[in-house]
MILO-305329 format. One record per residue: residue number from 1; residue in three letters; y, z, x of N, C-alpha, C in turn. Coordinates in steps of 0.2 Angstrom, whole numbers, m for minus. Layout:
  pos  code   n_yy   n_zz   n_xx  ca_yy  ca_zz  ca_xx   c_yy   c_zz   c_xx
  NUM   ALA      Y      Z      X      Y      Z      X      Y      Z      X
...
This chain:
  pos  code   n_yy   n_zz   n_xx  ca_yy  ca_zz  ca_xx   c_yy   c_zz   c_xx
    1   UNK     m6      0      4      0      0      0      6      0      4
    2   UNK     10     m3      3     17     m6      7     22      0      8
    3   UNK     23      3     11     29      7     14     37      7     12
    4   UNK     40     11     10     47      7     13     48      6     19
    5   UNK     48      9     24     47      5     31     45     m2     31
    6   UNK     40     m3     28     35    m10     29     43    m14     26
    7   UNK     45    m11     17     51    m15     16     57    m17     21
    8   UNK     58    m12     23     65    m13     30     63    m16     33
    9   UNK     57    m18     36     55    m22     42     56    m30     38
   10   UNK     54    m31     35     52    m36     31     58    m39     30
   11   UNK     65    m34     24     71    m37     26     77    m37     31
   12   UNK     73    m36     37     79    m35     41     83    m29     40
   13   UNK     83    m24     35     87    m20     37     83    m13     37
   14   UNK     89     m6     39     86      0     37     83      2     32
   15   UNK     80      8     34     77     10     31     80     15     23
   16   UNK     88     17     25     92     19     23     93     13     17
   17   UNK     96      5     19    100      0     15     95      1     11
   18   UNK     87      0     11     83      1      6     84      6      0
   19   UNK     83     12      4     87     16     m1     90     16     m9
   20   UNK     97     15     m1    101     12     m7    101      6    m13
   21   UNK     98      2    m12     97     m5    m15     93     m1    m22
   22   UNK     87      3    m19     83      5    m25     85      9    m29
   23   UNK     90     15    m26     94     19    m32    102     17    m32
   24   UNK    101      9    m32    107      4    m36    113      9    m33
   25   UNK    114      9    m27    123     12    m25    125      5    m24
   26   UNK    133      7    m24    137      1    m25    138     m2    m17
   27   UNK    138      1    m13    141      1     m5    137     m7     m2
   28   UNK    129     m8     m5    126    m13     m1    129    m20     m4
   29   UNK    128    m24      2    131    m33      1    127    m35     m2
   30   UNK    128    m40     m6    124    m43    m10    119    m49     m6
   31   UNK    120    m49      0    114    m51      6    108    m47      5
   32   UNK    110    m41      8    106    m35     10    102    m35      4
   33   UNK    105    m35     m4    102    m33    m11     96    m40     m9
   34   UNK     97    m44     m9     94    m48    m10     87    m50     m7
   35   UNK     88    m49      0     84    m48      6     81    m43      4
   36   UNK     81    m37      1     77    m31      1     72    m32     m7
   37   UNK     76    m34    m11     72    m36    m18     68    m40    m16
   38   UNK     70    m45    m14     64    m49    m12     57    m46     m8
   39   UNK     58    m44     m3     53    m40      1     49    m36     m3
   40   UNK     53    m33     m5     49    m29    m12     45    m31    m16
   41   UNK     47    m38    m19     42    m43    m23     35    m43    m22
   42   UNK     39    m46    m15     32    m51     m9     28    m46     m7
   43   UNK     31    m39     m4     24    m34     m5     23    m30     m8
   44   UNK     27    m31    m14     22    m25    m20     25    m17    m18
   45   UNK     28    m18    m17     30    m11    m15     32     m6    m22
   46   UNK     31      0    m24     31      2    m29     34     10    m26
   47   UNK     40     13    m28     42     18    m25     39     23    m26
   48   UNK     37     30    m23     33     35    m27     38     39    m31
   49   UNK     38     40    m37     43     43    m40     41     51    m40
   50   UNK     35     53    m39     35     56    m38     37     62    m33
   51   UNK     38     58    m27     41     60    m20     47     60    m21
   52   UNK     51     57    m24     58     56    m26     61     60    m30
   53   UNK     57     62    m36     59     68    m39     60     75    m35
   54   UNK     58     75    m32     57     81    m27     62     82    m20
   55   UNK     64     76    m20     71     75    m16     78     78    m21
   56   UNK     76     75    m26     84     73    m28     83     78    m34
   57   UNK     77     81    m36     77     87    m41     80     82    m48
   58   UNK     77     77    m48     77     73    m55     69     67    m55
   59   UNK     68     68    m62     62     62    m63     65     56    m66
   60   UNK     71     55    m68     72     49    m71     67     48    m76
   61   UNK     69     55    m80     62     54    m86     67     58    m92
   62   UNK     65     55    m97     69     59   m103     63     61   m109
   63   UNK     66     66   m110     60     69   m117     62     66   m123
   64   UNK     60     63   m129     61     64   m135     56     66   m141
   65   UNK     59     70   m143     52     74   m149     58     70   m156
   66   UNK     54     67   m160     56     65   m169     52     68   m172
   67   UNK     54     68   m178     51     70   m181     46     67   m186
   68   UNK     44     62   m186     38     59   m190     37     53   m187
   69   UNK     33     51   m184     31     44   m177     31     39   m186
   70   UNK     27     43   m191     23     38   m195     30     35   m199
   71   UNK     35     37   m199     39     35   m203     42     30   m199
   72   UNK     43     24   m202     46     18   m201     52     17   m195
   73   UNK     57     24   m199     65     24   m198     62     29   m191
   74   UNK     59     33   m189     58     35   m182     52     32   m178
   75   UNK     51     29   m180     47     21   m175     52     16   m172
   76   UNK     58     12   m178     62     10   m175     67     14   m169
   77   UNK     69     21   m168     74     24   m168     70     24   m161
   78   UNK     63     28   m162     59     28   m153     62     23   m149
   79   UNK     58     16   m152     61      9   m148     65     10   m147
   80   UNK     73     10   m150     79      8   m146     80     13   m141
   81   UNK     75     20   m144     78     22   m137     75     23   m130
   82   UNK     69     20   m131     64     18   m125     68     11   m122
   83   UNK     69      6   m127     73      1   m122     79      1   m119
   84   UNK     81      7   m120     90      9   m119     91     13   m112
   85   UNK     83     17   m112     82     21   m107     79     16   m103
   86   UNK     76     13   m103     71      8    m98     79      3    m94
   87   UNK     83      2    m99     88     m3    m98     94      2    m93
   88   UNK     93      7    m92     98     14    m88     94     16    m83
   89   UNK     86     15    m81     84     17    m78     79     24    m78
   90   UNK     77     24    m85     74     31    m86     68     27    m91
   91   UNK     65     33    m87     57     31    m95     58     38    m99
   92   UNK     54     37   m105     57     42   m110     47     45   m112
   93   UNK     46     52   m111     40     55   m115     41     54   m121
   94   UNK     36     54   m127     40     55   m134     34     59   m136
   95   UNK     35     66   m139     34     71   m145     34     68   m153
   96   UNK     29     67   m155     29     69   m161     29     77   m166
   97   UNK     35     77   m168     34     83   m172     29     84   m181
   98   UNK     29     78   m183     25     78   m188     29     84   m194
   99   UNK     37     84   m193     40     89   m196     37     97   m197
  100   UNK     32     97   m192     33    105   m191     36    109   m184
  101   UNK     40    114   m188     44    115   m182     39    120   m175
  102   UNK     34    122   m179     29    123   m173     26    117   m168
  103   UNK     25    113   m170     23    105   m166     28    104   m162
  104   UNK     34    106   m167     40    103   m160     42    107   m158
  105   UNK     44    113   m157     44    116   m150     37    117   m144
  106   UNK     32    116   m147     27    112   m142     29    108   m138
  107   UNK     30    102   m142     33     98   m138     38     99   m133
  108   UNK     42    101   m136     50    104   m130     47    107   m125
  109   UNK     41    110   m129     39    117   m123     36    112   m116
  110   UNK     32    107   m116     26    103   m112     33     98   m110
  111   UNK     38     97   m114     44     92   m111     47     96   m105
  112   UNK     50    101   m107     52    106   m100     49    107    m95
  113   UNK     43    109    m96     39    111    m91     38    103    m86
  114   UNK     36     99    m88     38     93    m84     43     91    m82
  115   UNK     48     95    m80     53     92    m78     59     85    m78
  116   UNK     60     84    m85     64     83    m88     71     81    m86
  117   UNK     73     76    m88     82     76    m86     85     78    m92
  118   UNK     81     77    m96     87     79   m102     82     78   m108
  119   UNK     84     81   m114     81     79   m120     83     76   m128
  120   UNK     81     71   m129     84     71   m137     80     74   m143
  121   UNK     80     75   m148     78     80   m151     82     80   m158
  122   UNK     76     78   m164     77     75   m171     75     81   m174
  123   UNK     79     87   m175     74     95   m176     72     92   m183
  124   UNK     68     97   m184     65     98   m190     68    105   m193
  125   UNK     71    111   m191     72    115   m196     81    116   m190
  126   UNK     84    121   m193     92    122   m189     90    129   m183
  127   UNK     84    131   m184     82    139   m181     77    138   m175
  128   UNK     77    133   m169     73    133   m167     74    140   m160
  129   UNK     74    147   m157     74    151   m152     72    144   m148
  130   UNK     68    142   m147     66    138   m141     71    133   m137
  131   UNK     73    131   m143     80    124   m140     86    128   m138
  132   UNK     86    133   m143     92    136   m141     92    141   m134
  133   UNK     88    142   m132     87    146   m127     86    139   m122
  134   UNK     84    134   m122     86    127   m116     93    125   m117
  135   UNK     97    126   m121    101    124   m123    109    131   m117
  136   UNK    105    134   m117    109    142   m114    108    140   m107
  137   UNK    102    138   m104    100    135    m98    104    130    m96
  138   UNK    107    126   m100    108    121    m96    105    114   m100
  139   UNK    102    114   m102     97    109   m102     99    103   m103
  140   UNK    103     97   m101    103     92   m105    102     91   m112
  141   UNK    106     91   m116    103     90   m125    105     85   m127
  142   UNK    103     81   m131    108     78   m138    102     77   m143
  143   UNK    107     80   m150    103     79   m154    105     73   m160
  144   UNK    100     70   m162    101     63   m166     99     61   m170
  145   UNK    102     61   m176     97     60   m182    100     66   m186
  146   UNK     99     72   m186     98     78   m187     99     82   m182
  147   UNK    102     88   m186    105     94   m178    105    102   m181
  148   UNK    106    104   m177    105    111   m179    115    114   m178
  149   UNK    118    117   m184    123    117   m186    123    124   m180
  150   UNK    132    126   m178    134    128   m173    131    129   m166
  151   UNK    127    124   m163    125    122   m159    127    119   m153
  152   UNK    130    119   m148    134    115   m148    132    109   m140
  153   UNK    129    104   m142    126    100   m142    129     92   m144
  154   UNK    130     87   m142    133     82   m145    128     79   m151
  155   UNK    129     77   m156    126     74   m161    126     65   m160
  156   UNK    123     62   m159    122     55   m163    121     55   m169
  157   UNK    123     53   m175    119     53   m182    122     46   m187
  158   UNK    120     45   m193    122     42   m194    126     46   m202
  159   UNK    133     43   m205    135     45   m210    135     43   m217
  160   UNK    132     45   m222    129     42   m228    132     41   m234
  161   UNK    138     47   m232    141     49   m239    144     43   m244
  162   UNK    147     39   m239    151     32   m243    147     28   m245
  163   UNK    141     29   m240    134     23   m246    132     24   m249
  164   UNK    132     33   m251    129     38   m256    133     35   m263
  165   UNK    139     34   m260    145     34   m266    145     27   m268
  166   UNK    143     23   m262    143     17   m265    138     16   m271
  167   UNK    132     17   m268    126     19   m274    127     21   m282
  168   UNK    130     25   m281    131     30   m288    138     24   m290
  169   UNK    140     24   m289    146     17   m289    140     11   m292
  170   UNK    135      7   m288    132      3   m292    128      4   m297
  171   UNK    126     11   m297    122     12   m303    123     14   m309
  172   UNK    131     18   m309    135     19   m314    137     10   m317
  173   UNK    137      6   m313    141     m1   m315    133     m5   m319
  174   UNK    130     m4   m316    123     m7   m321    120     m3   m327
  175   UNK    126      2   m331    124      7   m336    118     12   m334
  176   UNK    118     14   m329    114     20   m327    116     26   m328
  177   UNK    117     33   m332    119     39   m332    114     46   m330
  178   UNK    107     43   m332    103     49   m331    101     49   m323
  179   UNK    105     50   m318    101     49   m313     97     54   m306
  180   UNK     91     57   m303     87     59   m301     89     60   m293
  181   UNK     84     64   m290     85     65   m283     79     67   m279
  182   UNK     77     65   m276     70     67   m271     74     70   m266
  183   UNK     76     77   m264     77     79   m260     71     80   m253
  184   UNK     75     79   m247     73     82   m241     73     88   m241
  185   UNK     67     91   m236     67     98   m235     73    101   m234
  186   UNK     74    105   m237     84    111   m236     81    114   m231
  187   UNK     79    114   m225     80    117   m219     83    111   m214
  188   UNK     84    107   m217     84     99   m212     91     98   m213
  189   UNK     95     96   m210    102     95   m210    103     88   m215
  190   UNK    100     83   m214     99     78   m218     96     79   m224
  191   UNK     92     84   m225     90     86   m233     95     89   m236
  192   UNK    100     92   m232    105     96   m237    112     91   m239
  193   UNK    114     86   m232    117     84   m233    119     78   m239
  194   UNK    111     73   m242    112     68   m244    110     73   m252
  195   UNK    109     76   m253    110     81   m260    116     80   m261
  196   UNK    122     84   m256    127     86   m257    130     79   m261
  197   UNK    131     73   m255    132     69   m255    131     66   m264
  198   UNK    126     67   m265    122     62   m272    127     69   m277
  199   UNK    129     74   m277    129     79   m281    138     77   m283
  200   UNK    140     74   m276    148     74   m275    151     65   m279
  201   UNK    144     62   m278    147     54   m278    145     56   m289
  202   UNK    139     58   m291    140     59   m296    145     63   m300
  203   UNK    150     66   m298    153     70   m301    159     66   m302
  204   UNK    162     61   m297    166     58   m297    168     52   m303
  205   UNK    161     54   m307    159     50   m313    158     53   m319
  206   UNK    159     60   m318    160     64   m322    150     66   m326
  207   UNK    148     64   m321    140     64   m322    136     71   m318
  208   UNK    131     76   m321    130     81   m319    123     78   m314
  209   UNK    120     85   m309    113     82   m307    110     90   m308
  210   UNK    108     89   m316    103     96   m318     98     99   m312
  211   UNK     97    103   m314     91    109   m307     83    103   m308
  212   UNK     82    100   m317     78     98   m316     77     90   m315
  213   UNK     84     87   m313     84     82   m309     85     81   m302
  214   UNK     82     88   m300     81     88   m292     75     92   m289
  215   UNK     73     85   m285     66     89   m284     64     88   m277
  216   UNK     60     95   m274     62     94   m267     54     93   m265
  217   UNK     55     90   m260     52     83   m255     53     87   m249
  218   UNK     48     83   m245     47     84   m237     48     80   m232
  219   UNK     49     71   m237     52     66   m232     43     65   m229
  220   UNK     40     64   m235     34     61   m235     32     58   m241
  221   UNK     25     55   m240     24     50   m246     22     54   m253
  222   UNK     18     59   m253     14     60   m255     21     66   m261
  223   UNK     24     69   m256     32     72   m262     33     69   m265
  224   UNK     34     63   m263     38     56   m267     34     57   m273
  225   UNK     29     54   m273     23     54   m279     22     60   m281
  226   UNK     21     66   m282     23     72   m284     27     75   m289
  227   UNK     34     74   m284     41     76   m288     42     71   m293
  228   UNK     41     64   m293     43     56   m297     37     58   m305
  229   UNK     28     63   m304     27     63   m308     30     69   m312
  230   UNK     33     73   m311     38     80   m311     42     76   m317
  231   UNK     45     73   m313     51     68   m317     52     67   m325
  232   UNK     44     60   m322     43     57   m328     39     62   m335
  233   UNK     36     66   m333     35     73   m337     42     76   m340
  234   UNK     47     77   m340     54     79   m343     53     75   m350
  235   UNK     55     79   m354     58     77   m361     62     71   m362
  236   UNK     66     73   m357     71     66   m355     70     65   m347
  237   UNK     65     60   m346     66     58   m338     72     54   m336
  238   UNK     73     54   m331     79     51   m328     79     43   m328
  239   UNK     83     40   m329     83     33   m329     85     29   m321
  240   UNK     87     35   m318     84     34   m308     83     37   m305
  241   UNK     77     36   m301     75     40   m296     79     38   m289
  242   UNK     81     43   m287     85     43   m280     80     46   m274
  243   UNK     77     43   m270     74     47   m265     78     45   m259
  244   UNK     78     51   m254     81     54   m251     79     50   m242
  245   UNK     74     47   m243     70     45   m235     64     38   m241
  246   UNK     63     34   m235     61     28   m238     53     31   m238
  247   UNK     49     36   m235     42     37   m239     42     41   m245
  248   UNK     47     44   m247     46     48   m252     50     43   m258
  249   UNK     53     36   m258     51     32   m261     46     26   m263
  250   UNK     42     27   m257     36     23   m258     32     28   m263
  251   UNK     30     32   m262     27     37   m265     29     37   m273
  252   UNK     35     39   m274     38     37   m283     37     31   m284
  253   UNK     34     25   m282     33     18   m284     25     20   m284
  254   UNK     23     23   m280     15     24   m284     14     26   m289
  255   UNK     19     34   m291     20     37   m295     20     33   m301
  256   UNK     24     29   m301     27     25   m308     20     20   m309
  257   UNK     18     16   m306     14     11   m305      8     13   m310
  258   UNK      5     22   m307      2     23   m308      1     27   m316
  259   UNK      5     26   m318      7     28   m325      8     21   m330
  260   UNK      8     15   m328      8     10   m330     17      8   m333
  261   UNK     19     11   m329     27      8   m328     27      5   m324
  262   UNK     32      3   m325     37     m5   m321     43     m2   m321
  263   UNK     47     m4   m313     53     m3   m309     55    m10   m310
  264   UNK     60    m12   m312     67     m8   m313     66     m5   m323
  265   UNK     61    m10   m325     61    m10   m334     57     m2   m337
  266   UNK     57      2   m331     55      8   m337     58     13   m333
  267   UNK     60     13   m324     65     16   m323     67     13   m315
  268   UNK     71     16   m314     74     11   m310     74     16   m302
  269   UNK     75     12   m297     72     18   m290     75     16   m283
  270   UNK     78     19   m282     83     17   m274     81     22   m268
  271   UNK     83     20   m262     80     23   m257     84     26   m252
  272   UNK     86     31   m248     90     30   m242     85     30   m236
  273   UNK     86     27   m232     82     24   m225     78     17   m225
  274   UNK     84     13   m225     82      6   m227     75      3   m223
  275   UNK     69      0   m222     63     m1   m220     63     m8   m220
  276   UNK     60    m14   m217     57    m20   m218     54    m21   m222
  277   UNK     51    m17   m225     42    m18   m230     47    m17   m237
  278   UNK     53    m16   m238     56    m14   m244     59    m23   m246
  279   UNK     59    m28   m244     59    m33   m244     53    m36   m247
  280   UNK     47    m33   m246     43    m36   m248     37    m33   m253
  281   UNK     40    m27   m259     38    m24   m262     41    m28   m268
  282   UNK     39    m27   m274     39    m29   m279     42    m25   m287
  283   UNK     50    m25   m287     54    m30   m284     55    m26   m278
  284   UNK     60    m29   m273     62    m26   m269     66    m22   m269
  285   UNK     67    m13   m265     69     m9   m267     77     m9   m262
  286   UNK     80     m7   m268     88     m4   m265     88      0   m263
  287   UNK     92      0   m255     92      7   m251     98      7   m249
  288   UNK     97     11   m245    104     14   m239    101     12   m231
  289   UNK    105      9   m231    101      6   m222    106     10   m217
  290   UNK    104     14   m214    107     17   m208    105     13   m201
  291   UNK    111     13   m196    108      8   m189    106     11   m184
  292   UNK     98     12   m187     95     14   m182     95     14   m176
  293   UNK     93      6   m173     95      6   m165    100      6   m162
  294   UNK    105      7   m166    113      8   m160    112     14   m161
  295   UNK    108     19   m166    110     28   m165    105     30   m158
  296   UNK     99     25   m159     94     26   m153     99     25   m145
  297   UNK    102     19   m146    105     17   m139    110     23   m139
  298   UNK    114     23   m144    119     28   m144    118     35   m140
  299   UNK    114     40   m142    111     45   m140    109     43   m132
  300   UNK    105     38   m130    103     40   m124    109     39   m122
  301   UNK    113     36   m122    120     34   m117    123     40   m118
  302   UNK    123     44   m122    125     51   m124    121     55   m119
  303   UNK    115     56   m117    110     60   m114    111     58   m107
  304   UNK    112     51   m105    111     49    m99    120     51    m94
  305   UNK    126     51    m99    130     55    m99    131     61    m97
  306   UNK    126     66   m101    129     71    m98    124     72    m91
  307   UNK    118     71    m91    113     72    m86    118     70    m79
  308   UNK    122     63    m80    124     61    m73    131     65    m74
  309   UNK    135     70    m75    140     70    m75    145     69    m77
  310   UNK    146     64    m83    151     62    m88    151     66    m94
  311   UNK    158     66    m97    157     69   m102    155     65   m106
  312   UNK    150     69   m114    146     67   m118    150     66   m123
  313   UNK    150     63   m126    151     62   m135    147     62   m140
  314   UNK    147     64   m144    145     65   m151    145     58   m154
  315   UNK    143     54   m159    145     48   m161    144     48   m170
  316   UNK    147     45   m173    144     44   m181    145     38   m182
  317   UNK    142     35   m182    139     28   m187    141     26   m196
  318   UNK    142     24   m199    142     23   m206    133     19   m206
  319   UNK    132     20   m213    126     19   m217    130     14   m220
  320   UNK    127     10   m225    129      3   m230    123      3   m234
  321   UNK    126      1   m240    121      0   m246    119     m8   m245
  322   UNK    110     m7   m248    109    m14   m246    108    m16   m254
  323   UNK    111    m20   m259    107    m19   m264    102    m26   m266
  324   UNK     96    m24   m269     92    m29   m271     90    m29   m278
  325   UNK     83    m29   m279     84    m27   m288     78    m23   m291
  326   UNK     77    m17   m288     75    m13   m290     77     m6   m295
  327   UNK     82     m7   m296     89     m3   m302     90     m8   m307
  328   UNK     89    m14   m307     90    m17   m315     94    m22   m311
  329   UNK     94    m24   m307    101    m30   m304     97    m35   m308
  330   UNK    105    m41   m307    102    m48   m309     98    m51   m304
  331   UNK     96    m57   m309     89    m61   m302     94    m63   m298
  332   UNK     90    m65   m293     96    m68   m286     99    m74   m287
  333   UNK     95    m79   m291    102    m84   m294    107    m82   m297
  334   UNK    109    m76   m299    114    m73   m302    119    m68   m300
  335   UNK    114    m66   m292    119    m60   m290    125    m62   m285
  336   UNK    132    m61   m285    136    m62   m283    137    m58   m274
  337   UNK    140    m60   m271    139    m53   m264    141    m48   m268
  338   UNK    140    m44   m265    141    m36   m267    147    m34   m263
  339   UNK    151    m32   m263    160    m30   m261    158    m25   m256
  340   UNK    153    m21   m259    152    m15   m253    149    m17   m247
  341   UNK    142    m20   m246    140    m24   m241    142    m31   m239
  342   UNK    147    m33   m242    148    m41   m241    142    m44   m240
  343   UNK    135    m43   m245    129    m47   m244    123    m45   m251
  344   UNK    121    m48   m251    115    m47   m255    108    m49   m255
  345   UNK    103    m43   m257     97    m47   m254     91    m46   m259
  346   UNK     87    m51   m259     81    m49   m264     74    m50   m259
């Protein structure tokens, strides 16, 4: 196996310009760069990172724990920020939490202990002693997605409230009055928030959301289907179901299906955490699309900031209603763009 000595011999230069070439300083000619990438090609030379963490007291490794691999919206989130760190320089562990806050201080636990430059971290509940206690150390943090309130840790997230309102907006405009809510777990900053949210856009309409038009979910499929049979059991069911994460409205489409109703004609079903597969569901379901990948890029660039020395920032993002025609919309030769997304999709 190739040395970096073998590489400096190979390009002409020191053992040092190697060095530098491979931890990208600015000082080397663009000769030098070139002559030594190349050498490195031609013999396969591969650095031991492991010897190197041990110099410089960094892995060039980042933790991430999410909270549910199997949901859609933290599958895309992983990737961008695996490609965002790969594209900086860093590889990324990733922890599944499986939304229990036990699993995921596991993980943080097995993420630290491998020495780690820093973490990102989708909590599951606001009270983890564990983060907070890495967070008093020092530890590189940022939290994304979700955060634990008075923490004080930069946030990447994305913000719902106007898509929330846009929603309640479109479905007050297509005669909807009775409308429903799949809440996310209240220990989750995102469960509390898009409640609030639905509770605020509705009022603006002089529209109430009873105790028994809220039903709490865990931001799995099987709630969805649960809470949506809750629902439709009421005296008066609701004429929307609002779920809160896109599996807890795949879930309320089983619900319904399996009662031998029909979305949009026996009740109508919107989503927050916009999906792929929601194009291709029958009809196609209206949601709130959050940008997942720039919150992914966003965060590591936040993470990769403070670790090197800069300061970090916090970010928010807006959310956007996407609508299609699972609320009652007209068919697609009818539908006009939508003013709030400037688009329209079935």
């Amino acid at each position: 196996m190739a040395s970096i000595k073998d590489v400096a011999a190979e390009a002409g230069v020191s053992v040092a310009t190697v060095s530098r070439v491979l931890n990208d300083h600015p000082s080397v000619s663009a000769d030098a760069r070139t002559r030594v990438l190349a050498a490195v090609e031609r013999l396969g030379y591969r650095p031991n990172a492991v010897a190197r963490s041990l110099r410089t007291d960094q892995t060039h490794t980042l933790g991430l724990v999410i909270s549910d691999v199997m949901n859609p919206y933290f599958t895309e989130l992983a990737r961008s920020v695996e490609e965002e760190a790969r594209a900086l320089g860093y590889s990324v562990i990733i922890g599944n939490a499986d939304e229990r806050p036990d699993l995921q201080d596991h993980h943080v636990r097995n993420l630290l202990d491998r020495r780690i430059d820093g973490l990102l971290v989708s909590p599951t509940d606001g009270g983890s002693p564990l983060m907070l206690d890495a967070v008093r150390a020092g530890t590189p943090m940022v939290f994304v997605d979700r955060w634990m309130p008075g923490v004080a840790v930069p946030v990447v997230r994305s913000d719902g409230r106007a898509a929330v309102r846009d929603l309640v907006a479109h479905l007050h405009g297509l005669g909807h009055r009775r409308l429903a809510i799949i809440a996310g777990p209240a220990a989750t900053t995102t469960g509390q928030e898009r409640v609030a949210a639905f509770r605020e856009a509705l009022r603006a309409y002089g529209l109430d959301l009873p105790d028994a038009y809220i039903g709490q979910g865990d931001f799995q499929a099987e709630s969805g289907r649960r809470v949506t049979e809750g629902f439709l059991d009421l005296p008066e069911p609701p004429e929307v179901v609002f779920a809160a994460d896109n599996l807890m409205a795949l879930g309320a489409l089983d619900a319904v299906r399996a009662r031998g109703m029909r979305v949009p004609q026996d009740i109508a079903l919107a989503a927050f955490d916009d999906i792929p597969w929601f194009v291709h569901t029958d009809p196609p379901i209206t949601a709130i699309a959050q940008p997942t990948g720039e919150l992914g890029r966003a965060a590591v660039r936040a993470l990769v900031d403070r670790i090197e020395g800069r300061p970090p920032e916090s970010v928010t993002l807006p959310a956007r209603l996407v609508v299609r025609r699972s609320c009652g919309e007209p068919s697609p030769r009818n539908v006009a763009v939508n003013p709030v997304t400037n688009r329209s999709e079935s």
